[in-house]
C-alpha positions as CSV (number, residue, x, y, z in Angstrom):
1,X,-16.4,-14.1,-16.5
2,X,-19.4,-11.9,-16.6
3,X,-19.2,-8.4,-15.1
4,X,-16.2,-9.2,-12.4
5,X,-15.7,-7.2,-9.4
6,X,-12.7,-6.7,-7.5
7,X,-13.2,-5.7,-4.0
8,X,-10.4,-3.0,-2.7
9,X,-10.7,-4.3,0.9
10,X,-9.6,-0.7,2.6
11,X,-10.8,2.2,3.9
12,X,-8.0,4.4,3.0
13,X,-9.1,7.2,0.5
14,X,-5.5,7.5,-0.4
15,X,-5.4,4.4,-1.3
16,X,-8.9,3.9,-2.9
17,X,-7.9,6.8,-5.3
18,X,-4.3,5.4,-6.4
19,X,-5.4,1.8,-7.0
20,X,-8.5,2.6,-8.7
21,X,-6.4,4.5,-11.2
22,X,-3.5,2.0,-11.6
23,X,-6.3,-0.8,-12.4
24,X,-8.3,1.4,-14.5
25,X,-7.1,-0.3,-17.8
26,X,-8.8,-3.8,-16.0
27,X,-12.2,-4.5,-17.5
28,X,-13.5,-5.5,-14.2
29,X,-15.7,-3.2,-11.9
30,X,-13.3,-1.8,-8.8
31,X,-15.1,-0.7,-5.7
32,X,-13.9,-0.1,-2.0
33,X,-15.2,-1.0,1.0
34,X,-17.6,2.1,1.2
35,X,-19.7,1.0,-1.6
36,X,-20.7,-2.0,0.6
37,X,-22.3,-3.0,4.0
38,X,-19.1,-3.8,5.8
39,X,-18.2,-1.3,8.1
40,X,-15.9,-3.7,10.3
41,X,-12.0,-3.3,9.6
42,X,-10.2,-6.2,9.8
43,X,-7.7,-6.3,12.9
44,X,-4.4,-6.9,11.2
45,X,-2.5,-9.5,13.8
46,X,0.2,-10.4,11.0
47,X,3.8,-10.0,11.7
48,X,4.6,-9.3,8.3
49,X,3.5,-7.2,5.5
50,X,1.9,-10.2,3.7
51,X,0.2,-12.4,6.9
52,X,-1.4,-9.1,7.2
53,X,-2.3,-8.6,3.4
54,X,-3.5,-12.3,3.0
55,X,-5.7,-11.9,6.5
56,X,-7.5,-8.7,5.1
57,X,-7.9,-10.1,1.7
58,X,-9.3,-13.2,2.5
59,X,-11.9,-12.3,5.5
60,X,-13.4,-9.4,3.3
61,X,-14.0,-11.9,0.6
62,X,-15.2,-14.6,2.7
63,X,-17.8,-11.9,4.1
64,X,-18.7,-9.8,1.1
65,X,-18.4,-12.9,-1.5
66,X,-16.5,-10.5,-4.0
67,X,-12.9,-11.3,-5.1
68,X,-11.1,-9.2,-2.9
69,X,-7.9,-7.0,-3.1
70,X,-6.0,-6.0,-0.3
71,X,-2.4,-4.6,0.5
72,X,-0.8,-4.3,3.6
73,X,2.4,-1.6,3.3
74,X,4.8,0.2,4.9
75,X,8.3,2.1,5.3
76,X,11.4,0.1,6.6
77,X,13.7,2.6,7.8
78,X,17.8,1.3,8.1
79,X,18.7,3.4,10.9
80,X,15.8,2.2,13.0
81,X,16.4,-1.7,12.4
82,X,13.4,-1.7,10.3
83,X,11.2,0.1,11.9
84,X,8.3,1.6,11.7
85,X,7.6,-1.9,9.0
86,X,4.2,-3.4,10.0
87,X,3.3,-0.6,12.1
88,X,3.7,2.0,9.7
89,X,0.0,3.3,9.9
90,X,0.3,3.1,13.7
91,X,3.4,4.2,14.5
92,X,2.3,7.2,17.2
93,X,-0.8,5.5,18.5
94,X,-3.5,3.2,16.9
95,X,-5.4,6.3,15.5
96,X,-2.6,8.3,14.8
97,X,-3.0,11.0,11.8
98,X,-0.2,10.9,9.0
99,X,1.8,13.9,10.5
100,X,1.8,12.8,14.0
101,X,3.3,9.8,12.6
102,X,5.8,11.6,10.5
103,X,6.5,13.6,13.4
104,X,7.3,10.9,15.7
105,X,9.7,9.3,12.5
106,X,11.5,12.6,12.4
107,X,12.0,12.5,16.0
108,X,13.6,9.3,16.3
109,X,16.2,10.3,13.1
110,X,17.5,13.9,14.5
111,X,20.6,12.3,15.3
112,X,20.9,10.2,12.4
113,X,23.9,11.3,9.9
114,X,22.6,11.9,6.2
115,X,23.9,8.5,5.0
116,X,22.3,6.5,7.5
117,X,18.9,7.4,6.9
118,X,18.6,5.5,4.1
119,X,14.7,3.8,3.9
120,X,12.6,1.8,1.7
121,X,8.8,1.3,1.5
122,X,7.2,-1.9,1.1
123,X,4.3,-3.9,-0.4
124,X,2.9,-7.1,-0.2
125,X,-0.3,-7.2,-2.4
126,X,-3.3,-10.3,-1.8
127,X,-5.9,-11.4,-3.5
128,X,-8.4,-13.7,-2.3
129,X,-10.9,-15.2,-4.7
130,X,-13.7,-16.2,-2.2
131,X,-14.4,-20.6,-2.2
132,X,-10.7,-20.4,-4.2
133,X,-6.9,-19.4,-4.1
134,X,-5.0,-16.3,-2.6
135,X,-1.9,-15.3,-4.2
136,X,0.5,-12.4,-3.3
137,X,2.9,-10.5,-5.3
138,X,5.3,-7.8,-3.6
139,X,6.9,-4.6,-4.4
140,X,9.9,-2.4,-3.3
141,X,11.5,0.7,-3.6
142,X,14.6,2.6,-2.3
143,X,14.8,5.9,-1.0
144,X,15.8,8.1,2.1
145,X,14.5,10.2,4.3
146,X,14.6,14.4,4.4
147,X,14.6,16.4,7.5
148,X,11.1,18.3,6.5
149,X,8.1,17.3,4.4
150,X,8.6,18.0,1.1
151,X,5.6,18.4,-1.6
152,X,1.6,18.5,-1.2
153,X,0.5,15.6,-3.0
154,X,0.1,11.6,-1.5
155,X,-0.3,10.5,2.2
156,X,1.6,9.0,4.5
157,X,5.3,9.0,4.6
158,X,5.5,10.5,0.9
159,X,6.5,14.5,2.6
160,X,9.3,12.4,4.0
161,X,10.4,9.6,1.6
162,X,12.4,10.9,-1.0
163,X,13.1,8.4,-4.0
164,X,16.5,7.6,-5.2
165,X,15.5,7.2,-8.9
166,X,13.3,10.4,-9.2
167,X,15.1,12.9,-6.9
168,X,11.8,13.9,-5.5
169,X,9.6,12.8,-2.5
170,X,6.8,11.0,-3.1
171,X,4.9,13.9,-1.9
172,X,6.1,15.9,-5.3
173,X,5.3,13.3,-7.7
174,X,2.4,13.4,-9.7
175,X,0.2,10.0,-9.5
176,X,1.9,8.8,-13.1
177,X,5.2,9.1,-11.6
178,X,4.6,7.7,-8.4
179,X,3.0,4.8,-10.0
180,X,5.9,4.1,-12.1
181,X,8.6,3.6,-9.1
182,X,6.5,3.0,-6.0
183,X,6.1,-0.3,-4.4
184,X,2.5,-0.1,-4.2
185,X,3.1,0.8,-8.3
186,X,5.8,-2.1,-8.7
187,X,2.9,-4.6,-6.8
188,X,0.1,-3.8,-8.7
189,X,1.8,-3.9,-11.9
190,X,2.7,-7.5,-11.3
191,X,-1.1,-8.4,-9.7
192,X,-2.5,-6.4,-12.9
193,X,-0.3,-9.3,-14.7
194,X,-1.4,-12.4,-13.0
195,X,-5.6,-10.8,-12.9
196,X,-5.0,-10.8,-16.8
197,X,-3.3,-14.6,-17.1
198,X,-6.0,-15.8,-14.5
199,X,-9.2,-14.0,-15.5
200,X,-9.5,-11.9,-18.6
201,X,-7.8,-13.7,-20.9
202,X,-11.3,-15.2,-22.4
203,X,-12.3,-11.5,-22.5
């Protein structure tokens, strides 16, 4: 295949930084959207986590002619039927910051009772292989929600999501542990598989 790229089609530092690291081990070339000429996000008009995964992933390829990676993600909380889901990065406002977000989320769960704020986080993986296929692989994990942020490290939710299997928010987890039980962590394991099986198996 040559020297391969794989285009991270966001503009998410956060998530530049943990996906570069989880496909590390790839021999392919990652780069973001900074290291090219598009400047123009893609307006995500999906309903669900992967229409709006599959959109990004496949206009970013179809402009920049790179195989193209993109995720779309979120937090599912029970007590709020699901909410804030597709509009996780919008929740307060379309250019809300991370704590205003997190402070709107604690607002709406002050009267929720311990056991009902049970939450998971979400994520639907794409990747668009420009003139070719897309294919999508998703992963899940089950947590909760504390009354304060908790821990320095992450973005997001991660003060506020605290994971069943680890004890500890996202927010306290180093990137190695986070990557072993988060969804975007559980996803990319499984697109890492199917980028071996469908490129780098000749390699």
């Amino acid at each position: 295949m040559g020297n391969r790229k794989l285009l991270l089609a966001t503009f998410n530092e956060g998530k530049v930084k943990e996906l570069s690291k989880m496909l590390s081990s790839l021999p392919i070339e990652v780069i973001s959207l900074r290291d090219t000429s598009c400047l123009t996000p893609v307006e995500e008009t999906g309903s669900t986590f992967k229409e709006n995964a599959v959109l990004k992933a496949e206009a970013y390829a179809q402009i920049t002619g790179e195989m193209a990676l993109a995720d779309d993600s979120g937090l599912e909380v029970a007590y709020l039927d699901g909410r804030p889901g597709v509009y996780s990065a919008r929740f307060a406002g379309e250019r809300a910051t991370d704590e205003e977000n997190n402070a709107l989320l604690l607002k709406m769960l002050e009267k929720a009772l311990p056991a009902e704020r049970s939450a998971r986080f979400v994520c639907v993986i794409a990747l668009s292989v420009p003139g070719g296929e897309t294919y999508t692989v998703e992963g899940t994990c089950q947590g909760s929600i504390v009354d304060t942020p908790q821990g320095e490290n992450g973005f997001g939710y991660d003060p506020l999501f605290l994971s069943v299997e680890e004890g500890k928010t996202f927010a306290e987890m180093d990137l190695d542990a986070k990557e072993r039980v988060s969804h975007r962590g559980r996803a990319l394991q499984r697109m890492k598989k199917l980028l071996y099986e469908m490129f780098l198996i000749d390699n």
